[in-house]
C-alpha positions, -999 to 999 in steps of 0.1 A, spaced: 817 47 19 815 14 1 827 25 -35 856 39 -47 844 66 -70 874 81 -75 878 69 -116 847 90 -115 861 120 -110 889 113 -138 865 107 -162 850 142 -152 887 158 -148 897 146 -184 878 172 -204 850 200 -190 846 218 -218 834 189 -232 807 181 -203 796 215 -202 790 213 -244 766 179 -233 753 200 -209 742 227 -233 733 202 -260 708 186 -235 683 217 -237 647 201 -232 665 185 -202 678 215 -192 644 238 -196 618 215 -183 639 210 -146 642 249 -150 605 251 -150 602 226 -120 625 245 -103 609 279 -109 581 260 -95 588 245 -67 620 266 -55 612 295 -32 616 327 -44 651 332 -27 672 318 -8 706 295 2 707 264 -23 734 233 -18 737 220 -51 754 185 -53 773 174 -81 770 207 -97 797 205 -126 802 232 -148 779 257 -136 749 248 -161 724 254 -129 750 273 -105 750 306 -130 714 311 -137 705 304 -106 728 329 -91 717 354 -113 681 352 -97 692 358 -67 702 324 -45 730 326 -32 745 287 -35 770 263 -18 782 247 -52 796 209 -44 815 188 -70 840 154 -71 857 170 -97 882 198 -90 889 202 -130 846 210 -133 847 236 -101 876 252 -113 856 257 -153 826 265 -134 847 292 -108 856 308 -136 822 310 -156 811 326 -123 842 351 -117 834 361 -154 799 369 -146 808 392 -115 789 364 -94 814 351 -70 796 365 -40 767 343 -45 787 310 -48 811 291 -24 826 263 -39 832 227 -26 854 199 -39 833 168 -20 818 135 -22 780 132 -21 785 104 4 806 128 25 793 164 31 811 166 68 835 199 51 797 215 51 783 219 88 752 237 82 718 226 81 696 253 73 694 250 35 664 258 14 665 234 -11 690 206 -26 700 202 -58 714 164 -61 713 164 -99 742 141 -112 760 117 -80 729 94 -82 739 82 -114 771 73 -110 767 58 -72 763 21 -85 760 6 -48 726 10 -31 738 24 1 758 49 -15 727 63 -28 712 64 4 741 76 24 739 108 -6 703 116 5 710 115 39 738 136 36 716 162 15 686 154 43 708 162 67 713 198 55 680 208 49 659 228 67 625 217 75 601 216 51 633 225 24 628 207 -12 653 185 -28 658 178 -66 675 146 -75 681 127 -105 684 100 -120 690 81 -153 663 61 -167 669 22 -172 651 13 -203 650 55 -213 684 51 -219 681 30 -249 672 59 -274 712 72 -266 725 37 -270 706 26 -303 710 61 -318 747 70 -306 764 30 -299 743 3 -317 766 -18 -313 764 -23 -277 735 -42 -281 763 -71 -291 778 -67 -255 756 -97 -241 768 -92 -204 766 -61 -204 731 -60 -219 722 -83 -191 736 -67 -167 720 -32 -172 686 -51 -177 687 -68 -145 708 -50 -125 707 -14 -139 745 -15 -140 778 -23 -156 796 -55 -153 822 -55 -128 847 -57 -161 839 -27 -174 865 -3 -183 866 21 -156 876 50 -180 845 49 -196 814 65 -183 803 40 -154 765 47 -139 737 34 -123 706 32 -138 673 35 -120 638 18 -125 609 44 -118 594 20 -89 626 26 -69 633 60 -63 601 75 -44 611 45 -17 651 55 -20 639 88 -9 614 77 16 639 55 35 657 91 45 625 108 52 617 126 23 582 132 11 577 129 -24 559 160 -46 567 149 -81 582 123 -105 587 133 -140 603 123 -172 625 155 -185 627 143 -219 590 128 -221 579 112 -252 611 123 -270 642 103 -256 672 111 -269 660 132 -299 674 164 -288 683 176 -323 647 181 -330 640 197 -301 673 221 -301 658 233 -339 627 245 -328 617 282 -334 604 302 -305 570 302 -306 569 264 -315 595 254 -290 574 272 -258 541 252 -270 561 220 -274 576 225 -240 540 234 -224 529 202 -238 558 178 -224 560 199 -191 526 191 -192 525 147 -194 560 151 -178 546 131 -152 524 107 -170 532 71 -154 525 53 -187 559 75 -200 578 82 -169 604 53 -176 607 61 -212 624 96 -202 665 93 -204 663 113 -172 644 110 -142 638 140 -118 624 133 -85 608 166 -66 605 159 -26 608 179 7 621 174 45 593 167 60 
């Protein structure tokens, strides 16, 4: 492993029920992977999910029916996300893990349906990282198994910074350095949210240099950014024709980038 990742996990351990209340505030994110998953997921089966937090995909997926191997840095997030289960009379249908992306060795099997590598991406800022986290989820996939990875957008991001921090925009190096590098600077404060951020050319390759074969690329806030108020408001009936409609140019390529998250859609093949 080539990065110590390890203020990561602080910065997860500090506060769950905070990250779970993003989580939830995040809904078009949240229902438009939903539908992908509903999609492409088989209708039952064993999922590894990777990086899986506070439960936001763990619960309702146990609820269908998977039974899931849930995997998280943070032991503060599996412990919230334990108990979310344990309160749901689910614990039967989730083992939990408190593991690295990079290092997956504590799981030895290799017959999983599908991955769900929805969070470690973003915060692996060293290219081989990312790579070895796909191998390691490869590796643990059954043939012709699907995995579900994101990512956060480079330029998408900019809706969250101009609406929630203008004033980053003042931080020249660190403007520069997310431009051209889709990172922080090496200065910055490591107990602040530290990612990697991902151009939209990069990641079918990432995923191809481990064998996967890509299905899908799609923007899960498309056209939108970070206006998740507006979204969040929405009546029933208006809210299931507006999601129709961005589930449905999800995957434009003129809009893909423009997303604040990325999902990427592949199997083993």
């Amino acid at each position: 492993m080539v990065d110590d990742i390890s203020d990561i996990a602080d910065f997860y351990d500090r506060n769950p029920e905070k990250e779970h209340q993003r989580l939830e505030k995040h809904q078009l994110e949240f229902d438009l992977t939903w539908r992908f998953l509903e999609e492409y997921l088989p209708p039952e089966g064993d999922i590894l999910e990777i990086g899986a937090s506070t439960g936001r995909y763990t619960l309702p997926l146990a609820e269908q029916g998977f039974t899931i191997t849930a995997v998280d840095l943070s032991p503060v997030q599996i412990e919230f996300s334990r108990k979310r289960i344990a309160a749901a009379g689910l614990d039967d249908a989730v083992t939990f893990v408190v593991a690295d992306a990079r290092d997956l060795s504590r799981i030895t099997r290799q017959d999983f349906d599908a991955v769900l590598l929805m969070g470690p991406l973003y915060h692996l800022v060293e290219a081989a990282d990312r790579k070895s986290a796909l191998q390691e989820a490869y590796d643990r996939l059954r043939m012709g198994g699907m995995i579900f990875s994101s990512f956060i957008s480079r330029y998408g991001i900019f809706g969250d910074l101009i609406k929630n921090i203008p004033w980053w925009i003042t931080l020249k190096e660190e403007v520069r350095s997310l431009v051209a590098n889709g990172r922080d600077t090496d200065t910055h404060p490591h107990d602040m949210f530290r990612g990697y951020f991902a151009e939209v050319s990069e990641i079918a390759p990432l995923h191809e240099a481990v064998s996967f074969e890509m299905v899908k690329l799609v923007g899960v806030e498309p056209a939108i950014s970070a206006d998740d108020d507006s979204y969040n408001r929405l009546d029933p009936e208006q809210r299931k024709l507006w999601l129709d409609l961005l589930y449905e140019i999800s995957a434009n390529k003129t809009i893909i980038g423009a997303s604040r998250h990325l999902l990427y859609i592949g199997r083993k093949a």
